[in-house]
N, C-alpha and C positions, 0 to 999 in steps of 0.2 A: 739440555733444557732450553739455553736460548736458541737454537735451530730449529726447536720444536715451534717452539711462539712464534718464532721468524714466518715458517708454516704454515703456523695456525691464524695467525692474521692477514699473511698472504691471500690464502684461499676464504676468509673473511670478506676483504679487499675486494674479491673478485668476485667473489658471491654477490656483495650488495652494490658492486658496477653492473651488472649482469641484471639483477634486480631493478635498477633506476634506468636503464636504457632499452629494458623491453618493452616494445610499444602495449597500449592496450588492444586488449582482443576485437574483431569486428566480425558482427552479424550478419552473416550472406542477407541479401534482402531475399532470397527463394526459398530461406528456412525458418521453420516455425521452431519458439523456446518453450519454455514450460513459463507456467504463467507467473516464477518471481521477475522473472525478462523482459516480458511483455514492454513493458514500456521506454526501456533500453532500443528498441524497434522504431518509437514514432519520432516523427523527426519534432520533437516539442518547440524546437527554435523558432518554426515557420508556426503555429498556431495562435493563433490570435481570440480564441473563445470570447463570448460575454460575460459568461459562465463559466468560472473551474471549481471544481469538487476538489478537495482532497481527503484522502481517510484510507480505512482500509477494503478490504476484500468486500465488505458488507456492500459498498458502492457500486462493485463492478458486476451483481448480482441485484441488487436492490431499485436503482437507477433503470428505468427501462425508455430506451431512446425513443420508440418511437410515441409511448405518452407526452414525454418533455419534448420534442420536434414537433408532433401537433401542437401545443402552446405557444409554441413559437419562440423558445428558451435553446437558444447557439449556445452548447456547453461542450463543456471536454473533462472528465473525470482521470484523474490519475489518484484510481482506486487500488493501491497495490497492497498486496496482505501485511496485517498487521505485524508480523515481525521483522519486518525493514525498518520500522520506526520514523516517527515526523521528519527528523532533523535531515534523515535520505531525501524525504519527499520533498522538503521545504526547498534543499540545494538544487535539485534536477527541476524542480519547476519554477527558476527565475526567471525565467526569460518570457513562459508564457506568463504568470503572474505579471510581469511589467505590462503586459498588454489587454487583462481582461478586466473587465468591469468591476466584475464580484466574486470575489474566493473566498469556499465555502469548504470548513472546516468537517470534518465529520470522524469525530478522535473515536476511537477504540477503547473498552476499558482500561488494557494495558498500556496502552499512549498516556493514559491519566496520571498513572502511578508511577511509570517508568517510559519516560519517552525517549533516554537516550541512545546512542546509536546500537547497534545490535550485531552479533559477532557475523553476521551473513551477508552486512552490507559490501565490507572490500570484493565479496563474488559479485555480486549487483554491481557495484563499478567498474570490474574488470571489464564491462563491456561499455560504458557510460562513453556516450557520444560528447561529453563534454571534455574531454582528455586532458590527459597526464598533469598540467599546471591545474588545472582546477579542481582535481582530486586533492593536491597537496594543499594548497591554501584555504579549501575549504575545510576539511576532514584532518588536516596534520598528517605529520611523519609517518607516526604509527600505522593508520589507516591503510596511507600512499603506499610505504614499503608491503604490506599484505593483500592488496591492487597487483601490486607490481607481480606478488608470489603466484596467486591465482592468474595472473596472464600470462606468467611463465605455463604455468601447469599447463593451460590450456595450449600453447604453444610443441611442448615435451610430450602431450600425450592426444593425439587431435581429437582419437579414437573414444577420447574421455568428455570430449568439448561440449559446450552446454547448447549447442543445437543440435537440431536434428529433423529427419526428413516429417512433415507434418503426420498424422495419424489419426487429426482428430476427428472428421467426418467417417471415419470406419470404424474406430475403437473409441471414439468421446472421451479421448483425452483428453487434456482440460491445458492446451496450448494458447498460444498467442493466434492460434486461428481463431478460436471461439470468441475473439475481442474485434468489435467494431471499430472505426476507427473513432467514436467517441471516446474509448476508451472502458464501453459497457462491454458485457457478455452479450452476443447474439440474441434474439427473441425467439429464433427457431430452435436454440440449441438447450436452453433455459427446461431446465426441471419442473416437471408440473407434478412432481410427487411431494407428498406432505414429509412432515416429521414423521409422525404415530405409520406411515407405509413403509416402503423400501429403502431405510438407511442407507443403503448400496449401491446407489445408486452410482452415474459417473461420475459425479463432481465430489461427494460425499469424501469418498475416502483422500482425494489431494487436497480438500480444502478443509480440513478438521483441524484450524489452527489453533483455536481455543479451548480452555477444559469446560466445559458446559456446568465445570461448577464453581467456576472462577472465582465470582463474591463467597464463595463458601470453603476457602481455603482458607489455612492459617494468617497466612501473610496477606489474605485479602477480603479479612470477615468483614460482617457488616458493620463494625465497628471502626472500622480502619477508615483514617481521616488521611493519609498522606498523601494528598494529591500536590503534584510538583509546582504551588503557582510561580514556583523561581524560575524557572524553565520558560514556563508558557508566560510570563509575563517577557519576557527576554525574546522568545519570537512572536509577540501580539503584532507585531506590523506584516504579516504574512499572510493575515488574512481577516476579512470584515465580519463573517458572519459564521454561528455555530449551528451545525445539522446532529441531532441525534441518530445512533444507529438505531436499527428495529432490535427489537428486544422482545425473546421468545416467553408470555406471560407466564409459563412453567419457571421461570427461571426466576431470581432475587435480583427483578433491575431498582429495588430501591438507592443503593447506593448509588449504583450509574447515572440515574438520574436526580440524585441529590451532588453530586460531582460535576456535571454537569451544569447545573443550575450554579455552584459555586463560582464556574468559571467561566460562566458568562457574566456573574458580577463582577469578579475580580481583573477581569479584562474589560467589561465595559463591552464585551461585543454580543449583540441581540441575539435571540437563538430561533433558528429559522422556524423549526418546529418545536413543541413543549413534549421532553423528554417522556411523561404519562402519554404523550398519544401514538408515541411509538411501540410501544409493547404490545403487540400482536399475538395472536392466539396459533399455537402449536402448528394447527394445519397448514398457516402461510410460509413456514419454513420448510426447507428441504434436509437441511443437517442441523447442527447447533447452532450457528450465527449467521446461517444464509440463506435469505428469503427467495420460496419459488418464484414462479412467472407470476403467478399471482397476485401475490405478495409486493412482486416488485412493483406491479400497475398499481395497485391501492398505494403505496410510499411513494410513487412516483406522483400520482394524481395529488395526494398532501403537501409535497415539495411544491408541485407548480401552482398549486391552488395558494401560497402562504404569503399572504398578504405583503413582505419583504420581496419576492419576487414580484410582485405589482404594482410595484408604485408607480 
């Protein structure tokens, strides 16, 4: 028995040495990820935006560059889908945040209620340009060592490795190519089909992150008040100002934007756009929560037209 233990800790021992000294993984720059990566790609340290967005997917579909560049609005979105969670995006965007003007919030319903980390982030860091100390001190033990696991993985099996050769211009895979380097989806690449047409479309099936009945779920009727202000008041210094997402009017955005409207009181921070003028009519979207080209020029033309951006 005690030779066994002897054993059994040994290779313990050596598991989590093995663990804590394998570097993290690195992104050839001549290959494109799938779009949780995408921003594991830009070099964030060197940007200096006017402008930084942060939110979910809705952003990197909704945002259309070249509306906000004719305005004359120097932005950088780091719009990554909604289940990477704030506190990912908050950490990976300190650096440009030290250096932009105005950061603009644009939470997700699920950000509202549950913003904490989410079990996919240690894949999302294994490639994080910010390395090994800063995963630990930012994120904890826990995290670091499941960091450490998936860049093993990647390491042990290359064949399984989260790049790969691009695809998107021939099959509209929905990669890190199809990202500007604002941090938007391309204009040429951008869906001009509706909801009520071809669900099917490319983007359609990778970007189906939310249940399009989400307020209409038990744990999120329209009666459900939990919104986390312990949380968001704990990171209120990470950003000035609150953007609503577009919201498909088929859908139950009362809540969202009675949530919304909460927490901009409760933080005190103004909200770019008023949560009612975002609920957009079914055709401007392409799946459940992401606005066509469309779509995205009318919410762009709102963003740059809102009097906080003008002053």
């Amino acid at each position: 028995m005690e030779e066994f233990l002897k054993r059994t800790f040994g290779l313990l021992s050596l598991l989590i040495a093995l663990l804590i000294f394998t570097p993290l993984a690195v992104i050839p720059a001549d290959k494109a990820v799938e779009y949780p990566q995408t921003f594991n790609l830009f070099p964030l340290d060197t940007l200096s935006p006017d402008v930084l967005f942060l939110g979910s997917s809705t952003l990197a579909f909704g945002l259309d560059e070249e509306v906000l560049s004719a305005r004359g609005i120097d932005f950088f979105s780091f719009g990554l889908h909604g289940g990477s969670g704030p506190s990912y995006i908050f950490h990976e965007t300190s650096d440009v945040r030290a250096k932009s003007n105005m950061t603009i919030l644009s939470p997700s319903p699920p950000w509202l209620l549950e913003p904490y980390l989410q079990p996919e982030v240690p894949a999302l860091l294994s490639h994080s340009k910010m390395g090994a100390s800063h995963v630990l001190q930012a994120y904890g033990l826990e995290t670091f060592i499941l960091t450490k696991a998936w860049a093993l993985s990647h390491y042990l099996r290359p064949w399984r490795s989260y790049y790969q050769e691009s695809e998107t211009l021939s099959s509209f895979k929905f990669t890190s190519d199809c990202v500007g380097k604002r941090g938007v989806v391309m204009n040429h690449l951008k869906s001009t089909e509706s909801v009520q047409g071809d669900i099917d479309n490319p983007y359609a099936a990778a970007e189906r992150v939310f249940d399009p009945n989400f307020w209409e779920n038990d744990s999120y009727s329209t009666t459900h008040t939990a919104l986390d202000l312990d949380y968001w008041k704990s990171q209120a210094n990470h950003f000035s100002y609150i953007l609503p997402i577009p919201i498909r009017r088929s859908q139950n955005a009362t809540v969202y934007a009675e949530n919304i409207h909460k927490l901009s009181v409760a933080l005190q921070k103004p909200l770019l756009l008023d949560p009612e003028s975002c609920v957009f009519p079914d055709s401007l979207f392409f799946d459940e929560w992401h606005l066509n080209k469309a779509g995205g020029q009318i919410y762009s033309e709102m963003i740059a037209s809102a009097p906080l951006l003008n002053l």
